[in-house]
C-alpha positions in Angstrom: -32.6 63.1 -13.2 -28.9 64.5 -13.3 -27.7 60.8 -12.0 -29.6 59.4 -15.0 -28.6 61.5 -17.8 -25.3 61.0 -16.2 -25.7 57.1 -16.5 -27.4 57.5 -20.0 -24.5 59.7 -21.3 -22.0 56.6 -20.2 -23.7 53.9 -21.9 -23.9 55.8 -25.2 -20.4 56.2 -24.9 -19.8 52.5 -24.3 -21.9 52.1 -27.4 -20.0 54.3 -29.1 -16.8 52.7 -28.6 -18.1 49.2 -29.0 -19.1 49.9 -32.5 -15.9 51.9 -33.0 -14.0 48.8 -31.9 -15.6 46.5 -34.5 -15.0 48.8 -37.2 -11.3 48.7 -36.5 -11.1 44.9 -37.0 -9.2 44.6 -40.5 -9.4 41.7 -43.0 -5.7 41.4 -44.6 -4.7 39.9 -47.4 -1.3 37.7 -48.6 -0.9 36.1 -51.7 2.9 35.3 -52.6 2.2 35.4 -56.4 -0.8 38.6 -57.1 -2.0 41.3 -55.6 -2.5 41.3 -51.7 -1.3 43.6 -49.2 1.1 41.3 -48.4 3.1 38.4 -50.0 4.4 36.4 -46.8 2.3 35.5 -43.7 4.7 36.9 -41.2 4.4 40.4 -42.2 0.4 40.5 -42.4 0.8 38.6 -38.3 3.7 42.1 -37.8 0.9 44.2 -38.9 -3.0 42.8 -37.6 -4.2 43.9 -34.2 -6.5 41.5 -32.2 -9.6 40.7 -33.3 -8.1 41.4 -37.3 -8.0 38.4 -39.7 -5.6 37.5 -42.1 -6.8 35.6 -45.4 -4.0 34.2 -47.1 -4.6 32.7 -50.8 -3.0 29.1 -52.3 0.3 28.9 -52.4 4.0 27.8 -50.6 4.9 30.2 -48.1 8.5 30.1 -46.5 10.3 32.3 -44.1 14.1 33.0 -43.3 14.0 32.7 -40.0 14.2 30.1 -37.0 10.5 29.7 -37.9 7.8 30.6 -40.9 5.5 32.1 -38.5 5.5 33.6 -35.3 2.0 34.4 -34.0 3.4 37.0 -31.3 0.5 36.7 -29.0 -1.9 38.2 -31.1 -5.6 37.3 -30.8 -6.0 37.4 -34.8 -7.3 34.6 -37.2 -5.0 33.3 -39.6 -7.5 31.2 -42.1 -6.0 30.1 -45.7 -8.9 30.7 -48.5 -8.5 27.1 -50.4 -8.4 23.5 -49.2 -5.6 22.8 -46.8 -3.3 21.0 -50.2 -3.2 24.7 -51.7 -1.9 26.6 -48.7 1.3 25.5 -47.6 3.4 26.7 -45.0 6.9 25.2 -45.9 9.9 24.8 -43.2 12.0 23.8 -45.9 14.1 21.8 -43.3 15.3 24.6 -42.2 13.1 25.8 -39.7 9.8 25.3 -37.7 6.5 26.4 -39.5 4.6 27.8 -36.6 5.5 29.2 -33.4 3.3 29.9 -30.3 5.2 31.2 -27.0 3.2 34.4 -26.2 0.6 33.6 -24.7 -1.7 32.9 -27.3 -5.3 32.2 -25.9 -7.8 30.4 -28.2 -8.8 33.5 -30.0 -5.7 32.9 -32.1 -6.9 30.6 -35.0 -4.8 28.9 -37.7 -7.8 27.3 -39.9 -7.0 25.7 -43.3 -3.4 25.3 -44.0 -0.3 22.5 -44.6 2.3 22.5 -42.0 5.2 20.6 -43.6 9.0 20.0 -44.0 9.8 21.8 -40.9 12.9 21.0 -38.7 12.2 21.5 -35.0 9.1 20.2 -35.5 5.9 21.5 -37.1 4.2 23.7 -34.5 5.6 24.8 -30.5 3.3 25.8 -28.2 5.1 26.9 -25.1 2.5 28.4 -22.1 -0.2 29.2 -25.2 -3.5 27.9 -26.1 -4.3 28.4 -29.7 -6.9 27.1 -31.7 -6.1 24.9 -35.4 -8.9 24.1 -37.2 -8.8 21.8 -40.9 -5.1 21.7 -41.4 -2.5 18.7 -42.2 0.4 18.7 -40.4 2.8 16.5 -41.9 6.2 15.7 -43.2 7.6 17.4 -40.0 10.7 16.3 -38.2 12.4 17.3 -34.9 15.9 16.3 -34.0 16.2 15.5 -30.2 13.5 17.3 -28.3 10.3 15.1 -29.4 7.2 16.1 -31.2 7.9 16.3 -34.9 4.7 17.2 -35.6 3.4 19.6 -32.3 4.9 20.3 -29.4 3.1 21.6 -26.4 5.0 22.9 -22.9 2.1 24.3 -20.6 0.0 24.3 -23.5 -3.4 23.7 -24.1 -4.3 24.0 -27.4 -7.6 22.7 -29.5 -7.4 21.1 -32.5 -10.4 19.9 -34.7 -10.4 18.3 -37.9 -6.8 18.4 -38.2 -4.6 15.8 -39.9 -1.0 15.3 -38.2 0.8 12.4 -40.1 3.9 11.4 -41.3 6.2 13.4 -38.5 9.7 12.2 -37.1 11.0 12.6 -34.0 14.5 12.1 -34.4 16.2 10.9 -31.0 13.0 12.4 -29.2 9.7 11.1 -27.9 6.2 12.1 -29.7 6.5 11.7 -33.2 3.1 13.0 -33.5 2.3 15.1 -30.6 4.9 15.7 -28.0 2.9 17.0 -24.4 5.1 18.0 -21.4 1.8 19.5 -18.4 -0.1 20.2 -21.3 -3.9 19.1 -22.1 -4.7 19.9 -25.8 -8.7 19.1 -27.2 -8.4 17.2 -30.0 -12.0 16.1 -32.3 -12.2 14.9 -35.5 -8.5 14.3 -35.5 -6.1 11.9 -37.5 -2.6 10.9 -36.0 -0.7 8.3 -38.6 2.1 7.2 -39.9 4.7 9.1 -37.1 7.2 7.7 -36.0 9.4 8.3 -32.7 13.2 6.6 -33.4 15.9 5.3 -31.2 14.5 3.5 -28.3 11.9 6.3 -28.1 8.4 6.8 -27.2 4.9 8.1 -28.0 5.0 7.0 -31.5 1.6 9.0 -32.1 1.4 11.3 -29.3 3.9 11.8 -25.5 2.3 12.5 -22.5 4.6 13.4 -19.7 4.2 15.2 -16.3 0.8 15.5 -15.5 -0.5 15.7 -19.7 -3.9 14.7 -20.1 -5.1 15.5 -23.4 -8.7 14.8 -24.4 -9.2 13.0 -27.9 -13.1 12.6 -29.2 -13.7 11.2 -32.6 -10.1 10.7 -33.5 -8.1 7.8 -35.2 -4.9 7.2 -34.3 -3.0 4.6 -36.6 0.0 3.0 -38.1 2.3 4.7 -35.6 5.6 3.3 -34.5 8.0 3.8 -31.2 9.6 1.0 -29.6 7.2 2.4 -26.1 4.0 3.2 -27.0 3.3 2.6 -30.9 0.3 4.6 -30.8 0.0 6.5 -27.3 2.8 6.7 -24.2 1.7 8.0 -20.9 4.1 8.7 -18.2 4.4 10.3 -14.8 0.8 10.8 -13.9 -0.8 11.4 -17.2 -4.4 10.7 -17.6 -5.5 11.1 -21.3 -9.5 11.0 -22.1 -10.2 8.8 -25.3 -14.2 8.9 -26.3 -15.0 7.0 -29.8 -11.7 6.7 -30.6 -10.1 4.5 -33.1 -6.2 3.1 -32.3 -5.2 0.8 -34.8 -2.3 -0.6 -36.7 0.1 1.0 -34.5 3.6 -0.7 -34.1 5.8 -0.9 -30.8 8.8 -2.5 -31.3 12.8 -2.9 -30.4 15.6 -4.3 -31.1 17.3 -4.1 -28.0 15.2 -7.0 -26.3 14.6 -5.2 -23.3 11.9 -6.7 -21.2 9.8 -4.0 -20.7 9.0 -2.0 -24.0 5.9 -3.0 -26.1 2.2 -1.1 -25.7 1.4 -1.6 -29.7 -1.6 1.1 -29.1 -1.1 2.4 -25.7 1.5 2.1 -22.8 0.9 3.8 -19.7 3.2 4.1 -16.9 2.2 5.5 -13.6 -0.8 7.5 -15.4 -4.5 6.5 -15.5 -6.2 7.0 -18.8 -9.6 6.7 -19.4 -10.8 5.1 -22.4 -14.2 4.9 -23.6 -16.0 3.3 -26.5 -13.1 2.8 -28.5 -11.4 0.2 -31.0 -7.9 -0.9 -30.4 -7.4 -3.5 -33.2 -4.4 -4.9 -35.1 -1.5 -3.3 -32.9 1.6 -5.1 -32.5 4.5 -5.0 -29.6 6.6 -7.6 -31.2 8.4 -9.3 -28.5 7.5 -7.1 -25.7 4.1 -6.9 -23.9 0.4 -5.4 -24.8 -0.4 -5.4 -28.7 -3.2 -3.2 -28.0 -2.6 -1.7 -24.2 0.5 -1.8 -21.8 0.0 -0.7 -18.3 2.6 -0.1 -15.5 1.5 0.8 -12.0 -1.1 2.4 -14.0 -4.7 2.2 -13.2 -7.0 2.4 -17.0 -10.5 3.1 -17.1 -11.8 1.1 -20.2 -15.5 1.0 -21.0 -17.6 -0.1 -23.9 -14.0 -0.7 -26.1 -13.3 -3.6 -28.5 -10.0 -4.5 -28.4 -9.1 -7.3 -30.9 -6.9 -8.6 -33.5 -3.3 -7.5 -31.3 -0.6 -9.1 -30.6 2.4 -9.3 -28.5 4.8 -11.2 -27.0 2.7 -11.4 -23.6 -0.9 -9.9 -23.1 -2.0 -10.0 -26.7 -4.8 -7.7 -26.1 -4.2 -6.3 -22.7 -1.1 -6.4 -20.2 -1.2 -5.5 -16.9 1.9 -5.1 -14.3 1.6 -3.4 -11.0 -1.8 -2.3 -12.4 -5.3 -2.6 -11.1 -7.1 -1.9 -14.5 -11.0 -1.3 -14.3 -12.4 -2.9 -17.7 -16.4 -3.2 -18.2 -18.7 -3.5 -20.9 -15.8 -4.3 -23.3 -15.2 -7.0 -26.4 -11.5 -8.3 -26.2 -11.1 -11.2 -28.8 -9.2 -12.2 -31.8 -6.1 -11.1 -30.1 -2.7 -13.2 -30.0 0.1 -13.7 -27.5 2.6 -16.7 -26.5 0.9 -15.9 -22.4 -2.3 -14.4 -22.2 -4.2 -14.1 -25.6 -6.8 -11.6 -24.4 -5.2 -10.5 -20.8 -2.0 -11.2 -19.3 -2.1 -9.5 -15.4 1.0 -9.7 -13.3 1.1 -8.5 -9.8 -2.6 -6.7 -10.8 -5.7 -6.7 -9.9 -7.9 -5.4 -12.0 -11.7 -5.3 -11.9 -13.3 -7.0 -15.1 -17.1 -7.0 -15.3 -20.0 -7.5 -18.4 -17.0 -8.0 -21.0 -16.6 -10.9 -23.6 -13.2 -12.4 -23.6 -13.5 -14.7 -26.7 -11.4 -16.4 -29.7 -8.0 -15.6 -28.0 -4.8 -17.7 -28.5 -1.9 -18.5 -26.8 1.3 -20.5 -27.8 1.7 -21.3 -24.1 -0.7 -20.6 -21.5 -3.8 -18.5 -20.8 -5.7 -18.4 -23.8 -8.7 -16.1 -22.8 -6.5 -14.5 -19.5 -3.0 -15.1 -17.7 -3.1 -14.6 -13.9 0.3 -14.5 -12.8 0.8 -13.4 -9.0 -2.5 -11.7 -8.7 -4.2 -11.6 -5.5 -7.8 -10.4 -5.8 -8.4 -10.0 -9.7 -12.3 -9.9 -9.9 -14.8 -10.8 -12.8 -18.5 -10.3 -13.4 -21.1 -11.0 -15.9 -18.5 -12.4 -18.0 -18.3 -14.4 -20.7 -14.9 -16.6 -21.9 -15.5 -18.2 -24.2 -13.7 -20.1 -28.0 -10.3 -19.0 -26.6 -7.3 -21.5 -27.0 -4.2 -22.3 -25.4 -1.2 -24.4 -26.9 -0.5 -25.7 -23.6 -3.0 -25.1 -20.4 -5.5 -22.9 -19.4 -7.8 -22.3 -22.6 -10.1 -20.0 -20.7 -8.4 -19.0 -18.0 -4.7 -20.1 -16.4 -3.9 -19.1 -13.0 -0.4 -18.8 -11.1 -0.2 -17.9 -7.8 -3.4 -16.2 -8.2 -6.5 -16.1 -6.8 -9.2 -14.4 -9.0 -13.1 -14.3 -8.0 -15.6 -15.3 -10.5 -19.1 -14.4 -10.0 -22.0 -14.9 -12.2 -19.6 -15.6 -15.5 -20.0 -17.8 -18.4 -16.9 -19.8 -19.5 -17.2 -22.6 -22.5 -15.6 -24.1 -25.7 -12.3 -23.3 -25.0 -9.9 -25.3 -25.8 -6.1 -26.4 -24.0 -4.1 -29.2 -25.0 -2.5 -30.1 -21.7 -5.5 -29.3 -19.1 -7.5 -26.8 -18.1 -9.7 -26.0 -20.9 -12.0 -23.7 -18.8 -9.5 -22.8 -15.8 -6.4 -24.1 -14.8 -5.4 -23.6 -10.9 -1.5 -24.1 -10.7 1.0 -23.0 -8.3 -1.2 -22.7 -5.0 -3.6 -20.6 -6.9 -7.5 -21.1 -6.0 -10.2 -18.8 -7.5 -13.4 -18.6 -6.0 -16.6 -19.0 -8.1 -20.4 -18.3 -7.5 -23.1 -18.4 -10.1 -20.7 -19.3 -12.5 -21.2 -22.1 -15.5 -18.3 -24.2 -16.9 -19.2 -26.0 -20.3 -18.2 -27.5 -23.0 -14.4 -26.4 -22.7 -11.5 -29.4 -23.9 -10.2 -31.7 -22.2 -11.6 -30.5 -19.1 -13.8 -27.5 -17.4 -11.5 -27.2 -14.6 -7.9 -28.2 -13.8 -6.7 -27.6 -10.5 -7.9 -25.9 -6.4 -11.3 -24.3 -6.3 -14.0 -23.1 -4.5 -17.6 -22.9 -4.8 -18.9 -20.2 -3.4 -22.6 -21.2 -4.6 -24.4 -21.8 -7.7 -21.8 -23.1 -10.0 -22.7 -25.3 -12.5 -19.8 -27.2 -14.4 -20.9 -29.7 -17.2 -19.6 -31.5 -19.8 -21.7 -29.9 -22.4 -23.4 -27.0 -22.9 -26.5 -27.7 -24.9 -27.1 -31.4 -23.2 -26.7 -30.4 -19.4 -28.3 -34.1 -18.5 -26.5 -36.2 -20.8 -28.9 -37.5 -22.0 -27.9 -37.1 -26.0 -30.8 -34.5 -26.5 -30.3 -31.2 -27.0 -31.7 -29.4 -23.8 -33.7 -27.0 -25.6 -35.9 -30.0 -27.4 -35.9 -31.4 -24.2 -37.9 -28.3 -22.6 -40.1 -28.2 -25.7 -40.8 -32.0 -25.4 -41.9 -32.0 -21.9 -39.0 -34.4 -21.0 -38.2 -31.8 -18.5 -39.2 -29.0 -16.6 -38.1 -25.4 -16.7 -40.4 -23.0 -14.7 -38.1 -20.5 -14.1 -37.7 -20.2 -18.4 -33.8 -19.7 -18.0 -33.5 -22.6 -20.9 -31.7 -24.5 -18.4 -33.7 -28.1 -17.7 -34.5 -27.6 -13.8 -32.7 -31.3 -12.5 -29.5 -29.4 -14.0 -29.9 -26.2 -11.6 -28.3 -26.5 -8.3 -29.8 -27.5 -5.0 -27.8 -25.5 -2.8 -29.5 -26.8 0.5 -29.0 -30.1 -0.3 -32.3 -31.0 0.5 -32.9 -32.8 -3.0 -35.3 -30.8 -4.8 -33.5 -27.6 -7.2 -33.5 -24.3 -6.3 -36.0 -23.0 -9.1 -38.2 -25.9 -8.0 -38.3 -24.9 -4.4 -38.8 -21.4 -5.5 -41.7 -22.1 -7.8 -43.4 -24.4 -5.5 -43.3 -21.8 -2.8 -40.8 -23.8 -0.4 -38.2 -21.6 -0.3 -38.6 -17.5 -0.7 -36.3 -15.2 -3.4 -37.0 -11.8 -1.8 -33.9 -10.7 -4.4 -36.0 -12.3 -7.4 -31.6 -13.8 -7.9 -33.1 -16.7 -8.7 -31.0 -18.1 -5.3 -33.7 -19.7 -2.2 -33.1 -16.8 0.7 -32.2 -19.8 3.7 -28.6 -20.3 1.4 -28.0 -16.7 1.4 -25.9 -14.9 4.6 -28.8 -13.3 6.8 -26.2 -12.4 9.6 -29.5 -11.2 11.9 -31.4 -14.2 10.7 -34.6 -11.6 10.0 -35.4 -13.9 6.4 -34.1 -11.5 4.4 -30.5 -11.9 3.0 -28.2 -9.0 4.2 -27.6 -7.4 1.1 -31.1 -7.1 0.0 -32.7 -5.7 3.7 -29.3 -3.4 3.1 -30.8 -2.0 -0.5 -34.5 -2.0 0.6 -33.5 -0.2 3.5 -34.9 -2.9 6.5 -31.2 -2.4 7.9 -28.6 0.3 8.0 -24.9 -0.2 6.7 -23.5 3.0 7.4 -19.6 1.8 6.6 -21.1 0.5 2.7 -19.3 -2.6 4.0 -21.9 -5.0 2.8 -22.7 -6.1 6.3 -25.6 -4.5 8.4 -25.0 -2.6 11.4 -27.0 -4.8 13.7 -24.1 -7.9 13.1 -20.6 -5.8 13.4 -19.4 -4.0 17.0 -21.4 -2.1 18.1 -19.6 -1.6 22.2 -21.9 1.9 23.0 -25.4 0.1 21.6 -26.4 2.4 19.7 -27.3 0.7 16.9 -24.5 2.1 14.5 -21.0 0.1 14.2 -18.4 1.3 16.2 -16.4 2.9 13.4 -19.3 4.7 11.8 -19.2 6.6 15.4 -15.6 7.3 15.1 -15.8 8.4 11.1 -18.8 10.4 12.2 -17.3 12.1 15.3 -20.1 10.7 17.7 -17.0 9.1 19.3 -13.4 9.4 20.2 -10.4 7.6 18.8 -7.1 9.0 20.7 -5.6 5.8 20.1 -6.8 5.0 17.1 -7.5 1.7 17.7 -10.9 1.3 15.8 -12.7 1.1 19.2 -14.6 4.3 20.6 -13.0 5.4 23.8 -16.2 5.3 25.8 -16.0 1.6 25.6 -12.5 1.0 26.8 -10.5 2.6 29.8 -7.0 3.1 27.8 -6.8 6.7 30.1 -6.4 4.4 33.3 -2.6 4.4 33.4 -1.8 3.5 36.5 -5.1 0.3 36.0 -7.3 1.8 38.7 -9.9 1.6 37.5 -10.8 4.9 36.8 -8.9 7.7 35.4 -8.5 10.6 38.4 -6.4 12.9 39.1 -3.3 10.4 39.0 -3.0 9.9 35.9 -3.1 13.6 35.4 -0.1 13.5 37.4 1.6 10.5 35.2 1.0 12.3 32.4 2.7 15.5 34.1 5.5 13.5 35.5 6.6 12.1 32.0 5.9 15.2 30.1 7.9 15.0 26.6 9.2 11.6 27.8 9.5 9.8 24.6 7.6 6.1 24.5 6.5 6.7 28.2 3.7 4.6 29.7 1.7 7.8 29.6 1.3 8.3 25.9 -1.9 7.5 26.2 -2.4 8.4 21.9 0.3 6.1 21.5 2.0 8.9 19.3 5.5 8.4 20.3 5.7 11.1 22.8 4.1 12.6 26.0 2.0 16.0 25.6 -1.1 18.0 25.9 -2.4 15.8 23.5 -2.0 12.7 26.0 -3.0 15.2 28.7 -6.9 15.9 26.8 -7.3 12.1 26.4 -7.1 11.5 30.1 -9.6 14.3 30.7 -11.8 13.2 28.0 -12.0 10.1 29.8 -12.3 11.7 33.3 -14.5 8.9 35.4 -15.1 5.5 36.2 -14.0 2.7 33.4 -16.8 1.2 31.3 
């Protein structure tokens, strides 16, 4: 009884002191014209404890120091009582209006003022974390150090609702936002009209060193720097865009270097993510990427429409170095003298269920530019209305060799060949399930292979031409079409060459579609000819693929028979690898040194004898030198050779 009247005695003290706490919070008041206990903001912040709130009523308030106010750390909120136009805190071009660098957590809350005509920019946040709610930043500028409106060192602050527009960064990056390893929140947010000057970057916000701010809801528009109108990423920056809106931002220089431009967004060596956002009427001038710019850079860009940009090259998108992943997306309308829609140098990037459509180039590549691209890939896509002044109205490759797969590309239009694809320069993309239609003066221009499936005629809506539309051919009975794909069924392929079509063969029961692809099973790879193509017995589970390489266990090494391929064992530690050769060491004798036959007690004395000998004939690991590591092999080997 003692312990719990003991225990009771505690928690009505805690009580106690909780409600004693609360009533300690003050509410104080400024007003720089009537009665208030204060008339400037920075005596109220000298004089609240955390947890107190300061209520400041419409007016200009100024300071004479290096900064209006200095928030000192203090968990307090600072909330103006008007509309954000009626509560002003004025730099006066003299100094900065607010300044974090204690520390501030997110319990310190500016809500509902104007931060404007400061000089050193609007806000710092140095290693603090404070939350702004419903204010306009604006009419900021900074002289050398970036971020006219915010800047953030090993900050993280949250910001929702807020309007930051109409900053300069003077000889600095960020004329918006400035981040250096910071990740501010931003919802609800509006970045315009900044600007960064003098062959800087970040025109709406700079992210450097490991920055990757996360933007929901906000717009970001008419911008300008000459590297990133609207956003610049550098040096492993990943920013996070959901329902975002980048438009009318302006990249642009005077200097005519080669490799400025990102109208909306440049990224260099960072991987943003984007997701369903509009990127529309941003312009790079002469440089690359109206609407994005990326540089060894690897985007993430779902569900976005990027239209109506321009550039010099990659109207819409432009990748170097870069192996973009773009799905789901709508990329039209945009300009560029190479690459309407995509430019991709030296990239690879992974393209599937986007529309490319109603590009232009003045030279080549209306819909996409392939320039020195290895293994670019593209699904479920359409390319489609896109024109080129000189080849390639869909599609122009160089040196490249992109893979195609189950895409739709008609009506474009080139004036000198290639108004689908054109394959120049030793370039030869692959194409399965793919339909070419209906593109001027040609559907294809150049090397290619046919990896299945591909249909390529003259016009789209008369696949027989036969001067009926193919639709009222169906619908007169002229022709068949039993598997209801509106495509008459003598215009399908007949991929075993046996003369009847492959929905024909299908419907009639003379071929099988386990898949239900609409592709007869006999023309698909069956590597363990078991009637079922390898990638479906792989998904149904009939056959194990334990390396996800597409190719059932059963057909690839297998040298212990155990069913699984050789370097599942090795990944999964079933086997040994000393050599690292991809071959388990059961299977091979490479601990015989001296060719035996078996591996004995000499070569335990080889590996003795050349201990630390550097490149010896007994480094069995093959890792440059002779140890204990060489010495375990042999022993793990210990017996007759397989």
């Amino acid at each position: 009884m003692a312990v719990e009247r003991e225990a009771m005695r505690y928690l009505i003290a805690a009580a106690v002191l909780g409600l004693a706490g609360s009533a300690m919070a003050e509410t104080w008041t400024v007003d720089d014209d009537g009665p208030a206990d204060f008339d400037n903001i920075q005596a109220a912040v000298d004089a609240a404890s955390d947890g107190d709130e300061i209520v400041v009523e419409a007016g200009t308030y100024t300071g004479t120091g290096d900064q209006v106010v200095n928030m000192l750390g203090k968990a307090i909120t600072l909330r103006a009582s008007g509309a954000p136009e009626e509560t002003i805190i004025d730099g006066e071009g003299a100094r900065r209006g607010l300044l974090f660098t204690s520390g501030e957590t997110s319990k310190t809350v500016i809500d509902g003022f104007t931060i404007t005509g400061s000089s050193g920019g609007g806000i710092r946040c140095s290693n603090s974390n404070p939350t702004l709610s419903d204010c306009t930043i604006s009419g900021n500028t900074t002289d050398g150090n970036g971020g006219g409106g915010i800047w953030c060192y090993n900050s993280n602050p949250t910001l929702t609702n807020c309007t930051i527009s109409d900053n300069t960064a003077n000889y600095g990056d960020g004329g918006g936002i400035y981040c250096f390893n910071s990740n501010p929140t931003l919802t609800e947010c509006t970045i315009s009209g900044n600007t960064a000057n003098d062959e800087c970057s970040g025109g709406g916000i700079y992210c450097y060193a490991y920055s990757s701010p996360s933007l929901t809801d906000c717009t970001i528009s008419g911008n300008t720097a000459n590297y990133g109108g609207g956003i610049y990423c550098y040096a492993y920056s990943s920013p996070s865009l959901t329902d975002c809106t980048i438009s009318g931002n302006t990249a642009d220089d005077d200097s005519g270097s080669w490799d400025y431009g990102g109208g909306g967004i440049y990224c260099y060596y960072s991987n943003p993510t984007l997701t369903n956002c509009t990127i529309s009427d941003n312009t790079a001038g002469d440089g690359g990427g109206g609407g994005i710019y990326c540089w060894d850079s690897n985007p993430t860009i779902s569900d976005c429409t990027i239209s109506g940009n321009a550039a010099s090259y990659g109207g819409g998108i432009y990748c170097w170095g870069s192996n973009s992943t773009i799905s789901d997306c709508t990329i039209s309308g945009n300009t560029a003298d190479g690459g309407g829609g995509i430019l991709c140098l030296d990239s690879n990037p992974t393209i599937s269920d986007c529309t490319i459509s109603g590009n232009a180039a003045n030279d080549n590549g209306g819909g996409i530019f392939f320039n020195s691209s290895n293994n670019p890939t593209l699904t479920d896509c359409e390319i489609s209305n896109n024109t080129s002044t000189n080849s390639g109205g869909g599609v122009y490759c160089s040196q490249s060799d992109p893979t195609l797969t189950n895409c739709e590309i008609e009506n474009n239009i080139a004036n000198n060949g290639g108004g689908g694809i054109l394959a120049a320069n030793g370039s030869n993309p692959t194409l399965t399930d793919t339909l070419l239609c209906s593109n001027t003066p040609d559907q294809i221009f150049g090397d290619w292979t046919d990896a299945g499936w591909t249909l390529v005629w003259d016009d789209c809506s008369d696949c027989n031409s036969n001067s009926i539309d193919d639709a009222q051919d169906i619908l007169d009975g002229t022709v068949t079409d039993v598997d209801n794909d509106g495509i008459p069924d003598e215009c399908e392929t007949d991929c075993d060459g046996d003369g009847t079509t492959d929905p024909l063969e299908i419907y009639f029961g003379e071929a099988t579609d386990w898949d239900g692809d609409g592709h007869p099973d006999n023309c698909q790879e069956d590597c363990d000819d078991d009637g079922y193509p390898d990638y479906w017995a792989i998904k149904i589970g009939l056959v194990q693929d334990c390396d996800d390489s597409g190719v059932p266990d059963t057909c690839e090494a297998d040298c212990n028979g155990n069913g699984l391929h050789d370097s599942c064992d090795i990944d999964d530690g079933t086997s040994t690898d000393f050599n690292e050769d991809g071959i388990p060491d059961e299977c091979q004798c490479f601990a015989d040194i001296d060719e035996s036959g078996s591996v004995n007690v000499n070569d335990v004395l080889l590996v003795i004898s050349q201990w630390g000998l550097i490149d010896g004939s007994a480094d069995v690991n093959e890792d440059g030198i002779v140890n204990v590591s060489d010495l375990l092999a042999v022993l793990s080997a210990w017996g007759p050779c397989p």
